[in-house]
N, C-alpha and C positions, 0 to 999 in steps of 0.2 A: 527565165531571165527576160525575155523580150514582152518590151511593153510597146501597145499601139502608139501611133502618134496623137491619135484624135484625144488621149488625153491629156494632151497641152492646148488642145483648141479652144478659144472662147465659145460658147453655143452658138450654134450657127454657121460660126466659120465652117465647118467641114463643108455646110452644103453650098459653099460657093466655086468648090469643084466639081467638074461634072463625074458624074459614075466613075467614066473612065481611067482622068486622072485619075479621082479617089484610089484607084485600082493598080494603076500604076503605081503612085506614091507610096502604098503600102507597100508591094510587092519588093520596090528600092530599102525601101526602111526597114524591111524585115531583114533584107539581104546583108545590109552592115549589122548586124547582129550574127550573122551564121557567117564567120570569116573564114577563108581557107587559108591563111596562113599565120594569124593571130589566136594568140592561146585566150582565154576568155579574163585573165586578168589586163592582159596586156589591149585588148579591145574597151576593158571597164577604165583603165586608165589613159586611153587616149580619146574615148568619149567624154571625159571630165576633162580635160583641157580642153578639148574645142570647145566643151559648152561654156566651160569658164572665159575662152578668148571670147564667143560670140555673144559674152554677159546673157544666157538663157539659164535664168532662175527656175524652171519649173526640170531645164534637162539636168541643170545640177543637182536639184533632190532627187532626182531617178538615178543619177550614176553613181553618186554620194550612195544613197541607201543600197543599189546592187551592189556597187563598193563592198561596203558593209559587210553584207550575204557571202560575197569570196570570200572574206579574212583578208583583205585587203588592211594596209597597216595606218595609222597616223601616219607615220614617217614617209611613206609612197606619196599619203595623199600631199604631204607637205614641200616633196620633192615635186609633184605638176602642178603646184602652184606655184613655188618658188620660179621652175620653169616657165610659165606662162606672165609670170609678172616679168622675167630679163625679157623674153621675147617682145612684151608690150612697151617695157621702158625705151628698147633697141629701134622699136618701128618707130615711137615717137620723134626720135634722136635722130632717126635719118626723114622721117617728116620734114622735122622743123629746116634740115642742111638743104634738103630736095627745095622747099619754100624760100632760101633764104638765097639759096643761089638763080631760081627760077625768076628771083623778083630782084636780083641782084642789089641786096639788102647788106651796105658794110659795116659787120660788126663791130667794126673798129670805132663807131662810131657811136657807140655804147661809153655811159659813163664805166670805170672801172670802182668796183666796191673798195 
């Protein structure tokens, strides 16, 4: 199941880590793959929403296709989407309250439709 990272990297990019990192990064990256307390569907399906929150198209064809390989269902995947879009819709909604009280912005002052 476990895929390096270096193959989301643009060419290049790897080598602007030293060794080290490189070494380190791997070592972390490999380690959320081998969880000790997440069964391996439940690690396939909460890597496909972080990658869906953090918009990473290359991590969502990797979790989408392991997906896949579990027997992982439509229906799962449409329940961490469904989830990841309230979560996204929720942050926005307290965005906008956080901005509109920070700049003390009165809505009331809004035409009404």
């Amino acid at each position: 199941m476990l895929q390096r990272w270096d193959v989301f990297c643009l060419p290049g990019e790897r080598d602007m880590l030293t060794k080290k990192h490189q070494q380190r990064y791997d070592a972390f990256y490999t380690s959320t793959h081998k969880n000790e307390y997440l069964d391996q569907k439940t690690e396939l399906l909460v890597g496909l929403s972080a990658a869906m929150a953090m918009n990473c198209l290359p991590c969502m064809d990797y979790y989408l296709r392991e997906a896949k390989k579990a027997g992982i269902s439509k229906g799962e995947i449409s329940e961490v989407l469904a989830k990841v879009m309230a979560v996204a819709a929720g942050q926005k909604r307290l965005q906008l309250k956080e901005v509109v009280e920070k700049y003390e912005i009165d809505l009331d002052g809004f035409q009404e439709e």
